[in-house]
N, C-alpha and C positions, 0 to 999 in steps of 0.2 A: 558739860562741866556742871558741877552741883555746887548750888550758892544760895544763898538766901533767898531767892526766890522759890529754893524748892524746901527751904523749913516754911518758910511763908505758906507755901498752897499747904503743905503738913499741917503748921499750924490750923489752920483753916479750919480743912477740910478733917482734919483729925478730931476736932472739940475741942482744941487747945486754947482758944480765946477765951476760955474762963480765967487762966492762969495771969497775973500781973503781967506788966508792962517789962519787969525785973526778969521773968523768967522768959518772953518772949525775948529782949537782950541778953541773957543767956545763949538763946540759940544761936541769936545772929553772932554771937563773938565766938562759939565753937567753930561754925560753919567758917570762920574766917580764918579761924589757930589750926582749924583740924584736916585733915590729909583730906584729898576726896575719895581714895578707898576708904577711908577710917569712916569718914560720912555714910557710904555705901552700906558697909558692914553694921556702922548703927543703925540703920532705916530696916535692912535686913532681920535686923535681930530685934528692935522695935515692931515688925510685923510677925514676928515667931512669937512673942510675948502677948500681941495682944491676941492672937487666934488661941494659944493656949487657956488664954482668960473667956476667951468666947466657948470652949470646951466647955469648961466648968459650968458657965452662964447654961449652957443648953441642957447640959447635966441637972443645973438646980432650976429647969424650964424657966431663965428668968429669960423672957424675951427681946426686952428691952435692952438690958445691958448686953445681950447676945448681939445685937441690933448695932448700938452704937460700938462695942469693939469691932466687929467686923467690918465697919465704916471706917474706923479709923485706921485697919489694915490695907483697905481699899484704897484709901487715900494716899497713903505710902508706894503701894504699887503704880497707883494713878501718879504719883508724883515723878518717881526713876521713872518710867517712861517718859515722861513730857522731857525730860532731861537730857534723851536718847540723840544724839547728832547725826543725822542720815549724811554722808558724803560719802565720794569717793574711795576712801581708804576705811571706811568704817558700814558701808552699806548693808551689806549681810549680816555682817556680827550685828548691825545693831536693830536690821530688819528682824532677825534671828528673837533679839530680846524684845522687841515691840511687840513679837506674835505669843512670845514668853509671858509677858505680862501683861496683854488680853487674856490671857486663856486664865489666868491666876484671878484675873478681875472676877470673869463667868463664872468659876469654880466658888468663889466669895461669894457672889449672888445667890448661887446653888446655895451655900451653907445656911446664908437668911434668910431661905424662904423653904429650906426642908430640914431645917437643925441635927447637920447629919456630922456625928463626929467622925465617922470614919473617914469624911470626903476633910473636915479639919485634918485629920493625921495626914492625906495626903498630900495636903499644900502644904501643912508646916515639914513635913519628907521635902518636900524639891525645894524650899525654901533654901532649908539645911543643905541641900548639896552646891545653890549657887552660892549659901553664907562660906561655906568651903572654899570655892574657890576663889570670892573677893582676898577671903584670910590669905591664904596661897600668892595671892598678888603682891599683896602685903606685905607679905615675909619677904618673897622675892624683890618687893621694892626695897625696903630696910634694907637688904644686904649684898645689893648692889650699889656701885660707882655711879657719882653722876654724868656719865660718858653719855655722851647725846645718842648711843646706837643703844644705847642700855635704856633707852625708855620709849624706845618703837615698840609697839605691841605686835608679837607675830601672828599676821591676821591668814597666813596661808591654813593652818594647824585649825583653828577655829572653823574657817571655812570650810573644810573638809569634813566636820564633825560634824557642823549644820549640815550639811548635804547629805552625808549618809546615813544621820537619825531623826527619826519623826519628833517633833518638839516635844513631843508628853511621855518620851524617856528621855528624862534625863541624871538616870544612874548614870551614864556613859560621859554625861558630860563631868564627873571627878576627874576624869585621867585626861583630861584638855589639859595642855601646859600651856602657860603662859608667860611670856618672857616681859618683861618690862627695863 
């Protein structure tokens, strides 16, 4: 479940404690108004923004602000993970995104210490195909009934896709459906 705790480590560990006291209770009252995919899909698209800004940064060799955006993408990643619930009904899927969002960490370190845009293209790619399917969830939740089978996640389908693809393709993973 994502709550305050995980704008909190964002804040953090993002460089957001520069920002008022005002803007930090911004977040905390989103985090409480706002859906947890809607959360999801903003951390998602907050870390597409800021590796694109880290593009340019390596483009105009500034290394510094290369440095601190990619930290603060790091930190977003770092964050949904800590977020992740290992149990029974969730174990794979969410082993599946823990070993997801190591590798994205590794690939991030890659970027800060060889400023390589092409290896930027490739995590803001897979980014975009999981921002895909958070949005997908989304939609699907919107316009579904609040009937308590309508908000089981079908974890067979998932499992089946983990299983029969290596985690660093994941074009394959658009066509997962998700039921909510």
């Amino acid at each position: 479940m994502l709550n305050v705790r995980l704008i909190r480590i964002i804040a953090v560990k993002g460089g957001f404690m520069a920002y008022n006291k005002n803007h930090f209770n911004a977040y905390q009252r989103a985090s409480e108004t706002v859906s947890e995919v809607k959360q999801v899909i903003m951390l998602y698209e907050g870390a597409i923004n800021f590796i694109e800004q880290a593009k340019e940064a390596i483009r105009e060799q500034n290394y510094e602000k290369r440095y601190n955006l990619i930290n603060k993408a790091m930190a977003i990643v770092t964050g949904l993970n800590s977020c992740l619930e290992f149990n029974d009904e969730t174990g794979e899927v969410a082993t599946a995104l823990d070993e997801y969002y190591q590798s994205l960490d590794m690939r991030l370190l890659y970027i800060n210490t060889n400023d390589s845009i092409k290896e930027c293209d490739g995590v803001i790619g897979d980014l975009r195909v999981m921002l895909d399917a958070w949005r997908d969830v989304e939609e699907s939740t919107m316009s579904e009934t609040d009937d308590a089978d309508s908000h089981e996640v079908s974890q067979k389908q998932l499992k089946n896709e983990v299983k029969s693809k290596p985690i660093n393709d994941l074009g394959s993973l658009k066509d997962i459906q998700i039921t909510v």
